[in-house]
Backbone bond lengths (Angstrom), bond angles and torsions (degrees), N, CA, C in turn:
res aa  C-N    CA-C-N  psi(-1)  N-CA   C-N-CA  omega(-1)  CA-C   N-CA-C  phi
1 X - - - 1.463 - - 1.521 108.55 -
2 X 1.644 117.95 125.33 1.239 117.86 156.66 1.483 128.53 -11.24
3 X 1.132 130.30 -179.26 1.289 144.05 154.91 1.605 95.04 -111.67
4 X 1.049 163.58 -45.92 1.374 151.87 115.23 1.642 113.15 30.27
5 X 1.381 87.58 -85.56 1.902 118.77 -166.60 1.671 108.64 -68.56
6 X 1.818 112.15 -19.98 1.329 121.94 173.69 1.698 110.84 -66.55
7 X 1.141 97.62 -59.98 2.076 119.95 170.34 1.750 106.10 -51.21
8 X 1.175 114.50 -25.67 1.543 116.23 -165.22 1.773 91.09 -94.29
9 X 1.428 109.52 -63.36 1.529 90.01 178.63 1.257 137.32 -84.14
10 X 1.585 113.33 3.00 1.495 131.78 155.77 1.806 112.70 -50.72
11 X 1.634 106.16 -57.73 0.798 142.66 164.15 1.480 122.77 -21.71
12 X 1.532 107.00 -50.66 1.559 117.88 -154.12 1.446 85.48 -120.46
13 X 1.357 147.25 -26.72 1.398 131.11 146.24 1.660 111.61 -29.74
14 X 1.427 96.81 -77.49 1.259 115.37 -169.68 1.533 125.01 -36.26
15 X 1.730 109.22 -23.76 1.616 130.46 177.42 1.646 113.71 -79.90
16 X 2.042 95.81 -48.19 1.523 103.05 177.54 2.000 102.56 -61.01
17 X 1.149 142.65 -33.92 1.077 139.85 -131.41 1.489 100.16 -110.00
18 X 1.666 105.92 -41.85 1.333 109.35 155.29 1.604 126.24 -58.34
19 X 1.185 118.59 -47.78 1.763 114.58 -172.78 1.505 98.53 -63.79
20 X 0.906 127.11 -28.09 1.650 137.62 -160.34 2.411 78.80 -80.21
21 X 0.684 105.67 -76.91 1.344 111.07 -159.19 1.638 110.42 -64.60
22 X 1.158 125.16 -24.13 1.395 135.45 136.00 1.381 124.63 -34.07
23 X 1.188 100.21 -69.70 1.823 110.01 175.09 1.509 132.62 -53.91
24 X 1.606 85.78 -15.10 1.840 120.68 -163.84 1.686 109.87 -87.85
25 X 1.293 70.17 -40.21 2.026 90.52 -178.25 1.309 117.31 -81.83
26 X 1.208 112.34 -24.65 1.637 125.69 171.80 1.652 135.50 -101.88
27 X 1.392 83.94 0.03 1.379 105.56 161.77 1.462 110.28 70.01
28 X 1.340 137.17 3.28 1.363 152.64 155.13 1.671 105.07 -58.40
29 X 1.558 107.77 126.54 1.550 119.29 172.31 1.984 92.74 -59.97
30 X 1.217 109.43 154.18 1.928 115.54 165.64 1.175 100.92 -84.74
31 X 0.847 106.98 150.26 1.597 127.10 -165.32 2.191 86.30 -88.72
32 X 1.477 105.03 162.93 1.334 110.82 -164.02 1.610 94.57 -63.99
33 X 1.162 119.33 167.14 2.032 123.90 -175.00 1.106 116.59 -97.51
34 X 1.100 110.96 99.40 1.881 113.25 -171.62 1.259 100.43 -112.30
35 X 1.499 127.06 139.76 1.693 167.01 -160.98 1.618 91.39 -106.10
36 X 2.223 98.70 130.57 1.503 83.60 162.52 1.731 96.67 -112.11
37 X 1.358 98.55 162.00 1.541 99.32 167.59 1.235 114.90 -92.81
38 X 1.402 97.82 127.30 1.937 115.06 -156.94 1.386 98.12 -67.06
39 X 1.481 132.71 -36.79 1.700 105.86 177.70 1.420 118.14 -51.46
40 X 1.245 132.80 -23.72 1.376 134.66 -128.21 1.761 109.89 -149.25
41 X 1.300 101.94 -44.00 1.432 93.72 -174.75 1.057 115.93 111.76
42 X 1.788 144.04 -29.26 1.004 156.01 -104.92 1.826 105.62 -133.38
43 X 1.419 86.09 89.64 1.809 97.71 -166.37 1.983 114.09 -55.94
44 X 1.354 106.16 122.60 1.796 116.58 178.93 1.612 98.61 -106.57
45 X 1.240 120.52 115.72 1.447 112.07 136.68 1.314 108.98 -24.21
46 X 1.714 111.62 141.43 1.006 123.05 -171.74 1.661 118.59 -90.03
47 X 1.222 146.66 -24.60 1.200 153.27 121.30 1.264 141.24 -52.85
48 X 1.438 109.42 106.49 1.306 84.13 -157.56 2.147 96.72 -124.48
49 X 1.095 111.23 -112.94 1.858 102.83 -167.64 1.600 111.67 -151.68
50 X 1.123 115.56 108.30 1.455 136.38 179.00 1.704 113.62 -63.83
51 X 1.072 124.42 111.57 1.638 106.21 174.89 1.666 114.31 -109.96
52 X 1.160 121.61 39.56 1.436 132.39 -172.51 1.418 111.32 -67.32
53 X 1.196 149.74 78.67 1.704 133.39 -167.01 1.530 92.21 102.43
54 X 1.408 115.06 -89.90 1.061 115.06 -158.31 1.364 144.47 -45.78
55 X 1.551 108.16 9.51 1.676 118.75 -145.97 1.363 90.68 -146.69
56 X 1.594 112.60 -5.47 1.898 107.52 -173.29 1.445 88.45 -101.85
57 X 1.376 118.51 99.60 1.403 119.62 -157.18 2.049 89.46 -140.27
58 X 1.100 129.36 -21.30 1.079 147.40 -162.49 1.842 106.69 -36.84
59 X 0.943 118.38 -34.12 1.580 124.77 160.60 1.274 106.64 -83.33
60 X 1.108 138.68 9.42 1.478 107.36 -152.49 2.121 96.22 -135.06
61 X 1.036 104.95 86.03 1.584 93.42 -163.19 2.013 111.45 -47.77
62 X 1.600 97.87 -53.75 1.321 98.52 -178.30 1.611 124.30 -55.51
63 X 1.056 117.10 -31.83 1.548 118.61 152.67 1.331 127.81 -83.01
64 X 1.043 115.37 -13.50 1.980 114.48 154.34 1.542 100.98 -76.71
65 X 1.176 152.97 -19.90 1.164 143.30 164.35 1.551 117.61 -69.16
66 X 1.109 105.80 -33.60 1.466 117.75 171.82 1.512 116.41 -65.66
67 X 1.099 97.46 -45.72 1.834 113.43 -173.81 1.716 90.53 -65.48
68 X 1.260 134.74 -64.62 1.449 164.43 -169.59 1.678 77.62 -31.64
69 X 1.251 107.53 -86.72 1.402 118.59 -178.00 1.324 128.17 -24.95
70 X 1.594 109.07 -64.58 1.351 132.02 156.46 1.990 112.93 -27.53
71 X 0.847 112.32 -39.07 0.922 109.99 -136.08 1.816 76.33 -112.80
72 X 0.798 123.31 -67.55 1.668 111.50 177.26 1.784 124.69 -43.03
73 X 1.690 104.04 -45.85 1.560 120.35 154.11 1.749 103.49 -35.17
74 X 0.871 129.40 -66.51 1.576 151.05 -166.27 1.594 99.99 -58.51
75 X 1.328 119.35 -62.15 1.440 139.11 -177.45 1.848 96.69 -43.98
76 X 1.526 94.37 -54.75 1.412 107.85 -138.71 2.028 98.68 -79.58
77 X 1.316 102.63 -43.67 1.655 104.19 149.55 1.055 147.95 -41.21
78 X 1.201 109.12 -31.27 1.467 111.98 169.73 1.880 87.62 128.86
79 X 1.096 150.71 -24.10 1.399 137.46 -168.52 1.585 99.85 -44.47
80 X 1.647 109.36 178.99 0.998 103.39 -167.43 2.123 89.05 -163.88
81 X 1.130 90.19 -62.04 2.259 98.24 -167.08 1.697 83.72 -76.17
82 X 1.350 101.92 142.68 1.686 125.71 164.53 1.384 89.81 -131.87
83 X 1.320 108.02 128.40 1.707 112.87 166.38 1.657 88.61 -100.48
84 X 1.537 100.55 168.03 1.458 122.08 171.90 1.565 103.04 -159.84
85 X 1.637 88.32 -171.37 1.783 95.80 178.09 1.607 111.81 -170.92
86 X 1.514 121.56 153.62 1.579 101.16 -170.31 1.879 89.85 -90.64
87 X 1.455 113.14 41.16 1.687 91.80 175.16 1.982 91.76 -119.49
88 X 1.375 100.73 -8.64 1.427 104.17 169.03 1.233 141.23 -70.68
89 X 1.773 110.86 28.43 1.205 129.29 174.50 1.489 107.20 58.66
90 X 1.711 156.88 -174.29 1.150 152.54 120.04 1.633 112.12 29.64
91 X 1.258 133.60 -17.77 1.674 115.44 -179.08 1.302 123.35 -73.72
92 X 1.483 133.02 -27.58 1.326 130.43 171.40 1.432 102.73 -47.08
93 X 2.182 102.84 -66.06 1.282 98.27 -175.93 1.277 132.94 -48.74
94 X 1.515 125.53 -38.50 1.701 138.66 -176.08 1.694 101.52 -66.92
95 X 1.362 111.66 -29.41 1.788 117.20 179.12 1.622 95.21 -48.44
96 X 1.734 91.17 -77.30 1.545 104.96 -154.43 1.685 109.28 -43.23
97 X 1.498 103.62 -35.11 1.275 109.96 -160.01 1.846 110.54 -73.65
98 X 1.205 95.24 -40.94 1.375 114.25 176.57 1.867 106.36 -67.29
99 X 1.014 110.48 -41.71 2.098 112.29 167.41 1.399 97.86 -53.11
100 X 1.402 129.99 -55.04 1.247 130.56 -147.92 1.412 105.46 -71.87
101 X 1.279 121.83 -40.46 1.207 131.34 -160.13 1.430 106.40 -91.31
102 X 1.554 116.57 -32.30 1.622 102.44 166.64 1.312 117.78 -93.51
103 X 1.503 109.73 4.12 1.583 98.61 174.02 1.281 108.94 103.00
104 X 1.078 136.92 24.75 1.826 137.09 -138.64 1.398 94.07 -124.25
105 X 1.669 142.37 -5.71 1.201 142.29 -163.90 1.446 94.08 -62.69
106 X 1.772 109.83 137.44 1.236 111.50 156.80 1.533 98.00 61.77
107 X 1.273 147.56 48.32 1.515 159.35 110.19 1.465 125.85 -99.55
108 X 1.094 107.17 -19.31 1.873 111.17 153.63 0.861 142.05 -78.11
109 X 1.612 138.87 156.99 0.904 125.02 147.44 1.483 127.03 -91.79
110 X 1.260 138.02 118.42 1.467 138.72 -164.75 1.534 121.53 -106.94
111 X 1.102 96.73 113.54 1.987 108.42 172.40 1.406 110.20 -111.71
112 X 1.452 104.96 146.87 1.453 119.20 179.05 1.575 93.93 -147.14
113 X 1.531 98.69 -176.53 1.346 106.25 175.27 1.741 112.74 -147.61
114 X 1.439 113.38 163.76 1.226 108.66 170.00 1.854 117.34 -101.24
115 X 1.221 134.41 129.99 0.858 122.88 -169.74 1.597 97.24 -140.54
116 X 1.529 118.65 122.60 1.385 113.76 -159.60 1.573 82.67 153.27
117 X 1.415 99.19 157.00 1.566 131.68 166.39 1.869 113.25 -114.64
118 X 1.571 106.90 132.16 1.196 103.13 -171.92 1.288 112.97 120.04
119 X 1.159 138.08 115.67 1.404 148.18 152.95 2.102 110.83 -40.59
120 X 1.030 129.50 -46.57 1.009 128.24 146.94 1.095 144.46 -45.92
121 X 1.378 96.97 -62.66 1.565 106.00 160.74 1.137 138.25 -64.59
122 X 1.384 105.07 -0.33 1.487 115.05 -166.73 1.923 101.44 -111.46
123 X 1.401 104.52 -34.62 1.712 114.33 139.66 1.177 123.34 -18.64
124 X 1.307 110.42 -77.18 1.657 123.77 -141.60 1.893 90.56 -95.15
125 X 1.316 117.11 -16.68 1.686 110.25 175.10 1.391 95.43 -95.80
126 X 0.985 139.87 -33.85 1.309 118.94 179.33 1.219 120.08 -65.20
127 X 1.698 121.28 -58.73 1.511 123.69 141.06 1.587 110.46 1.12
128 X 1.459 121.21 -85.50 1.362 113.29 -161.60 1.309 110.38 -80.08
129 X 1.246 131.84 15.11 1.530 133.92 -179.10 2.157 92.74 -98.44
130 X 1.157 99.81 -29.29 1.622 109.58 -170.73 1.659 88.80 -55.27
131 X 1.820 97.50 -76.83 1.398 132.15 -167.10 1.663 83.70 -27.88
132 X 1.778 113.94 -87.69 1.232 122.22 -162.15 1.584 118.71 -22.87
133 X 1.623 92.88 -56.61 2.356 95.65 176.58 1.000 110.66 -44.03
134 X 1.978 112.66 -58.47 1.149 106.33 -167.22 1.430 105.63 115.13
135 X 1.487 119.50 19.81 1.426 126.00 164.03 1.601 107.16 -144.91
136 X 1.363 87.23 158.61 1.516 114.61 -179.60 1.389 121.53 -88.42
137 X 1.648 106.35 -16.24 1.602 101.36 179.34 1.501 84.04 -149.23
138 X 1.512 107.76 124.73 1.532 138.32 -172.16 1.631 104.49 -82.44
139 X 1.629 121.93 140.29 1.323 112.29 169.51 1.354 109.55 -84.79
140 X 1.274 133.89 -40.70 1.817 129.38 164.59 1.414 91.52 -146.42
141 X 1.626 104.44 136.57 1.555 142.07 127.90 1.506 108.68 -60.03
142 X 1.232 113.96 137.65 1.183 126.46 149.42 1.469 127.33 -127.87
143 X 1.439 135.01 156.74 1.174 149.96 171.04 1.504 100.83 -82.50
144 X 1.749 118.87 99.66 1.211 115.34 159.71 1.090 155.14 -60.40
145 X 1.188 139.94 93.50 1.590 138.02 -165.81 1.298 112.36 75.42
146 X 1.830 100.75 27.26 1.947 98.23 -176.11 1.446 112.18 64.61
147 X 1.365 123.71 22.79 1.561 103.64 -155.34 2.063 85.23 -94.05
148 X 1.553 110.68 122.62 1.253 112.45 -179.32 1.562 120.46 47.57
149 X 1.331 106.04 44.45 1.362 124.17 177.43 1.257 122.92 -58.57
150 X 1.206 119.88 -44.71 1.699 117.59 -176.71 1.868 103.51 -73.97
151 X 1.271 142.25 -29.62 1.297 143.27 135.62 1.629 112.78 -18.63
152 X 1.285 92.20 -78.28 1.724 93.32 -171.25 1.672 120.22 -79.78
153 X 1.263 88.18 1.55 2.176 100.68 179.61 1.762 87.26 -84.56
154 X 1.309 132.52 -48.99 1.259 118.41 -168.86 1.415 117.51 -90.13
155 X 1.209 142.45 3.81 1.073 169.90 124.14 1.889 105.97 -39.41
156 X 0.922 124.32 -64.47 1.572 129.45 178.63 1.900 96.33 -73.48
157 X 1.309 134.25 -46.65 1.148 107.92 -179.64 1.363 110.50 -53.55
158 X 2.051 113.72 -58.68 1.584 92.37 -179.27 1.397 117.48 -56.18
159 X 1.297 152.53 -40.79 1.407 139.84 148.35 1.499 128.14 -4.53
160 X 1.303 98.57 -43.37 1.434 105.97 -161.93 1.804 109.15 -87.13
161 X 1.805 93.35 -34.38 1.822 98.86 -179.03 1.157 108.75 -71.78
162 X 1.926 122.62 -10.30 1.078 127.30 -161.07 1.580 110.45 -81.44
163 X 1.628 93.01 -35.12 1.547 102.99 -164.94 1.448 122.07 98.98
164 X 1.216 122.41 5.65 1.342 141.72 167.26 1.893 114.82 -77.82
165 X 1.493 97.83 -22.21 1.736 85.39 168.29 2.002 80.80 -148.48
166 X 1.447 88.09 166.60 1.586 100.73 152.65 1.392 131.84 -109.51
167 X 0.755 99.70 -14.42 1.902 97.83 -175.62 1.788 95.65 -142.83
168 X 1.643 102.70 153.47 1.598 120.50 -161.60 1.988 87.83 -107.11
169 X 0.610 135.75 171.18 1.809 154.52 119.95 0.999 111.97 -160.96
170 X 1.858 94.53 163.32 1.602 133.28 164.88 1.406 109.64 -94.58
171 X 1.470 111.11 141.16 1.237 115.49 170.16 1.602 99.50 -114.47
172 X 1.533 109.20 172.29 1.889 142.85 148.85 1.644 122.14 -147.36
173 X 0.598 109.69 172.24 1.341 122.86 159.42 1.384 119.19 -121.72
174 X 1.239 129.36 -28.68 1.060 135.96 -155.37 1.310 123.46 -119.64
175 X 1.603 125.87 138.54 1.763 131.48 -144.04 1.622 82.39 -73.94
176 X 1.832 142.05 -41.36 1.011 115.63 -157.11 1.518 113.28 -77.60
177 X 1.686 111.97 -6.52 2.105 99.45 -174.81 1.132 103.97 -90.05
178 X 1.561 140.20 13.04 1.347 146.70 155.37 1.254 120.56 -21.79
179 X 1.312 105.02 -56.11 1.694 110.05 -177.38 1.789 113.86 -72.49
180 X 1.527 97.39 -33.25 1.574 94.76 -179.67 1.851 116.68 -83.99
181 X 1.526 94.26 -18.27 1.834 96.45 170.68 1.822 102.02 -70.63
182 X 1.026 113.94 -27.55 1.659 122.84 174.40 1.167 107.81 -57.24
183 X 1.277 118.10 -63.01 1.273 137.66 -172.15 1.618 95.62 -54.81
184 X 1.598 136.79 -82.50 0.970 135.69 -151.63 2.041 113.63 -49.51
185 X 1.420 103.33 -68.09 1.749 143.25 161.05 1.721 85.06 -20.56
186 X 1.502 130.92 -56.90 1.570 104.04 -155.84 1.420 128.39 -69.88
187 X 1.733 100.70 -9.70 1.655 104.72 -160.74 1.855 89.84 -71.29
188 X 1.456 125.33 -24.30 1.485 148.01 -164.70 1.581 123.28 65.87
189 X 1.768 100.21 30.69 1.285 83.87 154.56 1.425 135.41 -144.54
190 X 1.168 88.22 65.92 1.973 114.14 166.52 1.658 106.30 -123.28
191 X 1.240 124.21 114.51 1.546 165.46 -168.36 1.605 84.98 -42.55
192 X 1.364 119.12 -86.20 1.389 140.24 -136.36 1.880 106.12 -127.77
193 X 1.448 111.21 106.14 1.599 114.43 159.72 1.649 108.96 -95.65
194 X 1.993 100.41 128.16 1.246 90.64 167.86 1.501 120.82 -117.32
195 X 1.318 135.87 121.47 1.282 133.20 -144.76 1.666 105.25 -134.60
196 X 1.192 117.84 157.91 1.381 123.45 176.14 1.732 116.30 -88.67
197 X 1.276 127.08 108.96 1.558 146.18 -140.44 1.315 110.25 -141.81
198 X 1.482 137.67 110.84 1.593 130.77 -163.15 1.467 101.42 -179.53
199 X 1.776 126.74 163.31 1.038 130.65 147.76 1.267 111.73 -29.94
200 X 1.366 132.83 -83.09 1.032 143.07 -170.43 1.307 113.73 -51.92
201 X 1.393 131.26 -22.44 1.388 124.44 -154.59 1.919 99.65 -145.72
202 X 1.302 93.98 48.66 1.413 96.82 176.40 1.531 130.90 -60.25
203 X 0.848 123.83 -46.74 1.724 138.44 -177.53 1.515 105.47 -18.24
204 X 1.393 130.64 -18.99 1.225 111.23 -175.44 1.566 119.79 -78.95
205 X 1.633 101.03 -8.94 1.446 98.35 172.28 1.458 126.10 -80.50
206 X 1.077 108.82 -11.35 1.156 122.97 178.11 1.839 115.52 -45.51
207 X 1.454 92.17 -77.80 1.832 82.09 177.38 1.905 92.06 -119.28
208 X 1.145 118.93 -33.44 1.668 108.43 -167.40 1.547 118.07 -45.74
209 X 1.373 92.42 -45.80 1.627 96.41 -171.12 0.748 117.29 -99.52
210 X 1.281 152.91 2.40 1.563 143.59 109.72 1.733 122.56 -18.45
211 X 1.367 97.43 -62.45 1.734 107.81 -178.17 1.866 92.61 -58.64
212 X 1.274 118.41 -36.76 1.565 101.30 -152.89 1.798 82.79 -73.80
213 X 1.563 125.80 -37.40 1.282 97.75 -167.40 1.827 111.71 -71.76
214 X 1.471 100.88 -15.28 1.582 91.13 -179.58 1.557 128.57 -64.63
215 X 1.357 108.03 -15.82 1.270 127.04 -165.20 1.650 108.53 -124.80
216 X 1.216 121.70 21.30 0.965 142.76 141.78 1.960 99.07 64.29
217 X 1.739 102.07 61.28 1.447 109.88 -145.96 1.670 88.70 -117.78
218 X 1.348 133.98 106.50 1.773 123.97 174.33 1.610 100.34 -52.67
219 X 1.696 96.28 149.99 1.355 102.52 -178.33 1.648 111.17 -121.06
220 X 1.551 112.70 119.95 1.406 104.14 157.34 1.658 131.61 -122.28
221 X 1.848 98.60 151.49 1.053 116.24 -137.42 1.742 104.58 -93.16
222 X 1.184 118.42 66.87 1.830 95.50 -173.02 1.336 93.53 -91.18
223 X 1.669 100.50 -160.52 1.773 111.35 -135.56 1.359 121.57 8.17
224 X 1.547 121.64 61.70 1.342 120.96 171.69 1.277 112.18 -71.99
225 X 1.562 118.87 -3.34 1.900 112.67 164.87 1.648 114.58 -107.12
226 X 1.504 111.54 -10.63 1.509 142.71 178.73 1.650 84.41 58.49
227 X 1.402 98.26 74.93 1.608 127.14 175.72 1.460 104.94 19.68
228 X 1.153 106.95 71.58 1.670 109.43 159.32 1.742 101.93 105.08
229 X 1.244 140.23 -61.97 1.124 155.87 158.81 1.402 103.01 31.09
230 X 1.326 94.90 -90.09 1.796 117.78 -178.90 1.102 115.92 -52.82
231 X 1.297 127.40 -12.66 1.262 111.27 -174.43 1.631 105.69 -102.19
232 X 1.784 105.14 -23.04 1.765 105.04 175.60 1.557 93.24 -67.77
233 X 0.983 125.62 -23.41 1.532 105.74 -157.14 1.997 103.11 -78.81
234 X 0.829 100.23 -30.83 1.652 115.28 164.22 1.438 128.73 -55.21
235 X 1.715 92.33 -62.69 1.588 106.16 175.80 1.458 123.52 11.59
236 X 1.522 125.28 126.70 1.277 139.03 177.32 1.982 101.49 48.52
237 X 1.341 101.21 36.57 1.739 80.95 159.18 1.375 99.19 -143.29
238 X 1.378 94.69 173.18 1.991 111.95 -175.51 1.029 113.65 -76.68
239 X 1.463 119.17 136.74 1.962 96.03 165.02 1.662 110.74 -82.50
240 X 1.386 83.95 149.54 1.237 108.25 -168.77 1.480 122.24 -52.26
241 X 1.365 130.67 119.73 1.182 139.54 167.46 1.586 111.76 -2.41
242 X 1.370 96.21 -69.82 1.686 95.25 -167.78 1.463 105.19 -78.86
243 X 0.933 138.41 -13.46 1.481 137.31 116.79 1.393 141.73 28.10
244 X 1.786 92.74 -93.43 1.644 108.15 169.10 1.594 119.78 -81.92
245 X 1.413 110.62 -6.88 1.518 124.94 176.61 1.332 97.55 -64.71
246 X 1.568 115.28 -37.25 1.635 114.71 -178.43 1.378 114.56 -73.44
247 X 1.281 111.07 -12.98 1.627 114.27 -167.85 1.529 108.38 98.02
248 X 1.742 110.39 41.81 1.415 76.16 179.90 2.036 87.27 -128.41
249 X 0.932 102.09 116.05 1.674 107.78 -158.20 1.604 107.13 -101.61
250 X 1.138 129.19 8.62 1.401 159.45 156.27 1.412 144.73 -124.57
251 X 1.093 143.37 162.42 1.796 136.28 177.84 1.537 92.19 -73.72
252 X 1.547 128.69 -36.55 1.667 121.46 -153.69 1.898 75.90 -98.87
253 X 0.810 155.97 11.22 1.850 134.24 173.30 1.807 78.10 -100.16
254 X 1.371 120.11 -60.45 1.733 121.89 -172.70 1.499 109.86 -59.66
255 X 1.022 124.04 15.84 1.705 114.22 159.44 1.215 100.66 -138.69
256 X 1.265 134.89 -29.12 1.560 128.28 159.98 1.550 144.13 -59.16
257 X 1.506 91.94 -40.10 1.393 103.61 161.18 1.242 108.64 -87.96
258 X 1.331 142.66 19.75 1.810 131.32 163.18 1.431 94.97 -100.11
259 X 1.491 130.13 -39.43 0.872 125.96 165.51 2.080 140.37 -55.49
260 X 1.341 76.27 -43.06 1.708 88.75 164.31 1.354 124.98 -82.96
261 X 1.428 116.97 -2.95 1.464 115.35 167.63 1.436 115.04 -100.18
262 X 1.235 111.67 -1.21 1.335 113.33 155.48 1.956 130.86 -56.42
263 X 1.254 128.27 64.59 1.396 120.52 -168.65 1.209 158.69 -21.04
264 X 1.675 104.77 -12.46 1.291 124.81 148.70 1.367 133.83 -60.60
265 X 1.366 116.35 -27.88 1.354 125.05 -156.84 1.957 92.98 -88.58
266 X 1.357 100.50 156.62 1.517 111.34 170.39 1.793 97.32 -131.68
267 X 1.346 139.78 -32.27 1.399 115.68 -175.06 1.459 81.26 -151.22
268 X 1.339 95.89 155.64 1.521 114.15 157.30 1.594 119.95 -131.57
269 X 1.123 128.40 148.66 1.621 118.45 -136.86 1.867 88.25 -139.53
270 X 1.199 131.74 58.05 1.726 139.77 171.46 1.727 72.59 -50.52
271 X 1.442 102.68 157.46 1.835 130.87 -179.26 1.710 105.80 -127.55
272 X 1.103 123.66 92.15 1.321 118.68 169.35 2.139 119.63 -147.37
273 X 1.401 94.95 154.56 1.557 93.31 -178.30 1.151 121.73 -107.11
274 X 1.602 116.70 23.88 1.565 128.48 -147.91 1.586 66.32 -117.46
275 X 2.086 117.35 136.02 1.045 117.14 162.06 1.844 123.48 -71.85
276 X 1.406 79.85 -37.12 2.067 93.23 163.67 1.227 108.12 -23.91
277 X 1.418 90.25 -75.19 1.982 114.75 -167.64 1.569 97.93 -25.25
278 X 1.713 97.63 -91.93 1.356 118.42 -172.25 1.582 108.59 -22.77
279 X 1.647 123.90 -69.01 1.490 129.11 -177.61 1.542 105.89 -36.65
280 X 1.479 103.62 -55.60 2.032 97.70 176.53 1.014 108.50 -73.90
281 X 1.243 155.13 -1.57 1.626 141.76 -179.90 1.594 78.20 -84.85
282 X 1.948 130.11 -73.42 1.311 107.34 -145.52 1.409 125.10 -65.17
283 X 1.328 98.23 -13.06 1.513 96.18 -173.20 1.620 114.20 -97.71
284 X 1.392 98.59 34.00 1.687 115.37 144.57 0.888 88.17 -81.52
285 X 1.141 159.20 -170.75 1.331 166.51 -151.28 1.239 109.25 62.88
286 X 1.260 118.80 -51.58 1.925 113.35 -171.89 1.481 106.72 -89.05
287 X 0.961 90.41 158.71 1.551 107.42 168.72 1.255 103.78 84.16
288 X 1.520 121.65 -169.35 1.375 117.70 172.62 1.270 132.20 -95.32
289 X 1.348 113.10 175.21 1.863 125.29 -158.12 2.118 94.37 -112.01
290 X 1.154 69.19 141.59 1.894 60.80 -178.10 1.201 123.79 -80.71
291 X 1.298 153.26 150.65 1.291 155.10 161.57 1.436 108.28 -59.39
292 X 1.363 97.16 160.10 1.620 130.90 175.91 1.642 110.76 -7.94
293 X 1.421 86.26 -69.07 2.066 126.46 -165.31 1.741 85.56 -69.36
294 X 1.036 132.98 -52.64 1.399 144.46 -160.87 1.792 113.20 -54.45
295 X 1.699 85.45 -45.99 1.432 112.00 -156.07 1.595 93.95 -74.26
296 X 1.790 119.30 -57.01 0.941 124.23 176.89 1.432 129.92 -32.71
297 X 1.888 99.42 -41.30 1.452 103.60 -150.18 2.200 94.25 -80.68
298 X 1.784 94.00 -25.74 1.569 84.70 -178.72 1.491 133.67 -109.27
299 X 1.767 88.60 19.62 1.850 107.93 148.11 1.712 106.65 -83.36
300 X 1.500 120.13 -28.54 1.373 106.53 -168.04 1.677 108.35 -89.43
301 X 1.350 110.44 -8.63 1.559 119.74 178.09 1.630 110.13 -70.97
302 X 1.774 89.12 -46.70 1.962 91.28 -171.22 1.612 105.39 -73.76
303 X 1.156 101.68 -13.27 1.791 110.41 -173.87 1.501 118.92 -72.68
304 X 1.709 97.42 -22.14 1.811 111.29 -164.26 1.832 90.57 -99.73
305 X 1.284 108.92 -22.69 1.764 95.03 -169.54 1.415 108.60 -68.48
């Protein structure tokens, strides 16, 4: 990391930690925590909704009711980004269908991805991922899992001058494409990195998320529970006293908010169809994010269980 990019995320701690202690002193609840995306300006609630598994529900009425639910809970909070993907079986389609039906057109923000080999092919799936939402102009495309990325990266720029999407990203999941999401993110001009970020699955701070803040790159956060993980490792205990003093009044506010006070990040995208779920993921959002000393003490807690 720069000496630059050191002052910048010193910097942007120092802002999150202040509004939090401002708001504190004046006795005003914080308003929910919204991320801007540094190309643009363009403020996201900071939690936003994963549809991986959970949303390919399309046979399944009693779990399309669930999702249905999910998804209005979400609306009705303040959420805003739904990622998707055409490898997510039925979820684009159950998205669009599920917007349409509560009325939600044009109040989201919507991500998909292209995943496919081929300049064509990578056309005609994106096309029906559009069709499927149910819009004509996409908030981010992404290149899934890098798969033939430099193809579909020049393909989304002309897209993008076109006005057919607004924002470009790369996705991974995985700690080893780190170096190549590095690699892509430095030239600075792809919008949105989406990377796998968690207690458990830290490494991206290492060099990624630094570079994404140097290059002024939005960051999203999936497996922010590293699908279930964190929470067995917990299982049947309380969070800890000094804990909820921070605001963290759940296991999903105590891995979300360590995660969201990290300064790189702009959304983090937990995937679930339980309306519960969703309500406790957003309301990480309020209250405060822990500091430095804070952060440390409840990476070194989950580290000792």
């Amino acid at each position: 990391m720069s000496a630059a990019t050191r002052r910048e995320f010193i910097q942007t701690a120092a802002a999150l930690a202040g509004a939090t202690l401002m708001a504190a002193e004046s006795g005003a609840a914080p308003a929910p925590l919204e991320r801007r995306i540094p190309k643009s300006g363009e403020a996201l609630p900071a939690v936003g909704l994963g549809t991986w598994q959970v949303f390919d529900v399309a046979n399944n009425p009693r779990e399309y009711g669930q999702a249905r639910e999910t998804l209005r809970v979400f609306a009705e909070m303040g959420g805003r980004m739904i990622d998707s993907s055409p490898m997510y079986g039925s979820s684009e389609a159950v998205t669009g269908q599920l917007i349409t039906e509560l009325g939600l057109s044009g109040r989201l923000f919507l991500a998909t991805k292209v995943w496919t080999s081929g300049k064509q092919a990578g056309v005609k799936q994106m096309k029906d991922s559009m069709r499927k939402l149910g819009v004509e102009r996409l908030d981010l495309m992404q290149v899934h899992n890098l798969v033939d990325v430099q193809t579909h990266l020049a393909t989304l720029h002309d897209w993008k001058e076109a006005g057919r999407i607004r924002y470009i990203g790369i996705t991974h999941y995985h700690n080893g494409s780190h170096g190549e999401l590095e690699r892509l993110i430095k030239p600075g001009h792809i919008d949105f990195v989406q990377v796998n970020y968690s207690m458990a699955e830290p490494d991206a701070e290492r060099r990624l998320l630094p570079v994404a803040l140097e290059t002024r790159t939005a960051v999203i956060i999936n497996r922010p529970f590293a699908e279930g993980a964190v929470f067995t490792r917990v299982k049947d205990r309380p969070v800890p006293e000094w804990a909820r003093e921070a605001g963290c009044e759940t296991w999903s506010h105590f891995f979300l908010k360590w995660t969201l006070a990290q300064p790189a990040i702009t959304c983090v995208i937990p995937g679930t169809r339980n309306p519960r779920h969703v309500a406790d993921n957003l309301s990480a959002m309020s209250g405060p994010l822990p500091d430095a000393a804070m952060r440390r003490r409840m990476a070194e807690y989950y580290r000792s269980l």
